[in-house]
N, C-alpha and C positions, 0 to 999 in steps of 0.2 A: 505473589508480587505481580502488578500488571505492569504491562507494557504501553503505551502509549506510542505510533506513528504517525508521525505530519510528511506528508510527502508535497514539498512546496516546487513545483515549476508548473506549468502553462497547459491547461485544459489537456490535450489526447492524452501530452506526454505522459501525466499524472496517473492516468486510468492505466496506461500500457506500462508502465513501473510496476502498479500494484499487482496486475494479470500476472508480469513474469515473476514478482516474488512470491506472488501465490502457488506459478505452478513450481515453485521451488525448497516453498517452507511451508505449504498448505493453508486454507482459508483462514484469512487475519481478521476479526473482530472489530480491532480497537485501534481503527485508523482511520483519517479522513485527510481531505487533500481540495 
C-alpha cells in the first residue's frame, strides 16, 4: 500500500515540516508540498 503526503501551508514552513518529519520517520518519497 502507498502512502501519499501533501503538506499544504506557505513556502519555508512546508520544507521545515517535511525536514522534521524526516528526521523523525526517516526519508519520505511520496510527498510534495
Amino acid at each position: 500500500m502507498t502512502i501519499a503526503i501533501v503538506i499544504g501551508t506557505h513556502g519555508w514552513a512546508a520544507e521545515q515540516l517535511l525536514k522534521t518529519a524526516e528526521m523523525l520517520l526517516g526519508e519520505q518519497e511520496n510527498v510534495g508540498w
